[in-house]
Residue, then its C-alpha position, 0 to 999 in steps of 0.5 A: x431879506x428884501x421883499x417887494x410885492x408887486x400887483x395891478x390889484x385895486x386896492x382897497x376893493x371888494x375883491x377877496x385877493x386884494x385882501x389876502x395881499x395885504x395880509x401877506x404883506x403884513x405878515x412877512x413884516x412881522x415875520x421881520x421882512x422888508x416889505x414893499x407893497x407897489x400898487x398902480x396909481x388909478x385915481x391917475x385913471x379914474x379907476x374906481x376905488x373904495x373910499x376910506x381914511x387909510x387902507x391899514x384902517x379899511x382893513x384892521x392892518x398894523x402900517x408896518x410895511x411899505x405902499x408905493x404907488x407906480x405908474x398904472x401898467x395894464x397887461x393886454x392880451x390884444x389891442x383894439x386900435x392904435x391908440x390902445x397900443x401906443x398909451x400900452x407903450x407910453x405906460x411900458x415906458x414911464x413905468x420901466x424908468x419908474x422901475x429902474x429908479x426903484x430898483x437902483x435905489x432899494x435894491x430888492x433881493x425877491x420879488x413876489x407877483x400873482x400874474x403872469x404880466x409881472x413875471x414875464x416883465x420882471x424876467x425880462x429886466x433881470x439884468x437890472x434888478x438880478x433878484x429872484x421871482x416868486x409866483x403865487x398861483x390860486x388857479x391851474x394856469x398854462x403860462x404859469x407851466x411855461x414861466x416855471x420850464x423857461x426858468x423865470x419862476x425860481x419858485x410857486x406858491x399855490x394854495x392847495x394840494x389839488x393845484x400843485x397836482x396839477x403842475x405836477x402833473x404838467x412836468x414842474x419839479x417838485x421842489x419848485x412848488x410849495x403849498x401854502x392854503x390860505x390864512x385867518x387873523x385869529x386876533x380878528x374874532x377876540x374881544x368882540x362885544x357880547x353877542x347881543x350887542x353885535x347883533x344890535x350893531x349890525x341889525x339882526x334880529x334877536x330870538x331867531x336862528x340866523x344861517x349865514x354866508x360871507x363872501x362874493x356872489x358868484x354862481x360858482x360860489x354856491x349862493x343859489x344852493x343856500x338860497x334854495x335850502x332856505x324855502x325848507x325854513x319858510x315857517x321856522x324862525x331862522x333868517x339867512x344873512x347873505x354878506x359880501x358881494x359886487x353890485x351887479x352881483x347883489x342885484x343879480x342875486x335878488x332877483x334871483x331870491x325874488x323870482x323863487x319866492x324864498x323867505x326870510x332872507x337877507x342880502x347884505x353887500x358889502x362891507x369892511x373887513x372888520x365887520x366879516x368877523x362879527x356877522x360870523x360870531x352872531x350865527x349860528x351856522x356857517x355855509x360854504x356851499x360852493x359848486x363841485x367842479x369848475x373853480x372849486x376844484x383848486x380854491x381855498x376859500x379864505x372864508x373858510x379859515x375865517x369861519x372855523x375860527x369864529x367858533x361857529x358850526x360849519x356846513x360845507x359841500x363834500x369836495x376833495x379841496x375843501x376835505x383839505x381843512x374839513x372831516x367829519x370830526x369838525x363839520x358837517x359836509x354834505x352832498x354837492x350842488x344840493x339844496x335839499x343835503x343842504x338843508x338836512x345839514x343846517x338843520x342837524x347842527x341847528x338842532x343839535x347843540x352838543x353837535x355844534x359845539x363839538x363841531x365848532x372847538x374842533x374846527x378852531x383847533x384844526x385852523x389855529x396854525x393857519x393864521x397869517x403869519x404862520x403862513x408868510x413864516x412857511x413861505x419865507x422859509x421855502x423862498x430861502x431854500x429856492 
């Protein structure tokens, strides 16, 4: 089966979802799929990428799939002035031959999209390339409701079971909706150096309990919940290591850390893939402090897969997507939007060293049939039967 995924995503970038779409593109290959990566042409518009040799190496991928580079096509949801709409056109334009090409010569039998821009513009060109549309939503979207009702959608793939409640509720047959939560690669996390050597590498200091976060800074996130539950540790030897994040983020956050006073922590930005995994082996505890409501009501945070496989104890809040992968047998979940909760469940499994190996073997079992091809193997699967 043929399988062309097709995103306006920059790529590679910080952002989380740019990640998750090369390993799904990885896996499918591996599961022995076709696979086509289109991804848009920025440097045509000076959009700002991230500087590396290959993208399989920025990411630790194997080249065994396809990128093809398209006509950059924004969606826009109004146009501000004339010009705006006639380049909209022209893009519309050179796009459509590009596509048309690609079509007649490969012939795709599925297409894959995270948008509702490429769902509506693929439906439209049934005519030409007659394959079927698959949708994978992260976020309860209305349109994506609608897409589903008209018939352009022949299947959704959503990442927890709180968002296909959602669709559900919304009238979207059952049969329609796979859900499929997010992935780890375990091969990430094996033969690392000893502990004490990454720690070297990434300039952590030895001798101290260090609590750690990795991930974006966003408020909805939950950062300045760990931050605060850091002023608890003012005189104990244990440093926070924040890693992850945008600019104008990082900037934003310390300040943020700066204003409150609270000590012994660090922010760290951004950095490759590859390194995530080794920040998180040399912790000691592993936070995930989002906020009840908002858009935690339906994540699924990758980070998390990413933490129960390194082996390291796990303190998250108490919220029905996160009880999705995490109990009480292999984390300690604790009270929401709570520094002070916060705090009591770092210092219960710093504390407690029979508690957080416990905890750490339990959640490494729960995560082992999560990995990324397991995921693209399931979705394969549904993808034949829709």
């Amino acid at each position: 089966m043929k399988i062309t995924y097709i995103t306006n995503a920059i790529i590679p970038s910080e952002k989380a979802h740019s990640y998750q779409i090369i390993k799904m593109c990885e896996a499918f290959a591996k599961n022995r799929m076709k696979i086509d990566l289109i991804l848009p042409s920025f440097s045509l518009l000076n959009k700002t990428v991230i500087q590396t040799e290959t993208i399989w190496q920025y990411y630790g991928i194997e080249d065994i799939f396809k990128i093809q580079k398209m006509p950059y096509l924004v969606w826009i949801n109004s146009y501000y002035s004339t010009r705006q709409f006639l380049r909209f056109l022209v893009q519309v334009f050179f796009f459509t031959i590009f596509f048309i090409f690609y079509s007649l010569v490969n012939k795709p039998e599925k297409y894959y999209v995270r948008d509702p821009f490429w769902t509506k513009y693929l439906n439209s060109l049934r005519f030409i390339h007659r394959g079927k549309i698959y949708y994978e939503g992260h976020k309860p979207q209305p349109q994506v409701v609608k897409l589903l009702s008209s018939g352009a959608i022949d299947g959704l793939i959503v990442n927890t079971n709180q968002l296909k409640n959602y669709y559900l509720t919304r009238g979207v047959h059952p049969k329609k909706i796979f859900v499929a939560g997010n992935g780890v690669d375990l091969k990430m996390f094996k033969n690392l150096a000893p502990k004490i050597n990454l720690k070297n590498e990434l300039k952590i200091p030895l001798g101290k309990k260090m609590v750690c976060y990795t991930g974006h800074l966003y408020n909805w996130k939950g950062v300045k919940i760990l931050a605060l539950a850091m002023k608890d540790f003012k005189d104990d030897d244990v440093v926070c290591y924040f890693v992850g994040g945008l600019e104008k983020d990082i900037i934003r956050f310390k300040n943020f850390i700066k204003k409150n006073n609270i000590p012994n922590t660090t922010v760290v930005g951004h950095v490759s893939p590859v390194l995530i995994p080794k920040y998180q082996i040399v912790s000691d505890v592993l936070v995930l402090p989002n906020l009840k409501g908002g858009e935690s009501r339906f994540s699924s945070p990758m980070k998390l897969f990413e933490y129960m496989a390194s082996k390291r104890p796990i303190v998250a809040p108490d919220i029905p997507t996160i009880r999705e992968l995490l109990n009480e047998k292999n984390s300690i979940l604790v009270k929401p939007n709570n520094p002070e909760a916060l705090t009591k469940g770092i210092k219960l499994v710093l504390n407690d060293k029979k508690l957080s190996e416990k905890l750490s073997k339990n959640a490494y079992y729960t995560v082992k049939k999560y990995d990324w091809n397991n995921r693209a193997k399931n979705i394969i699967k549904f993808i034949e039967d829709n």
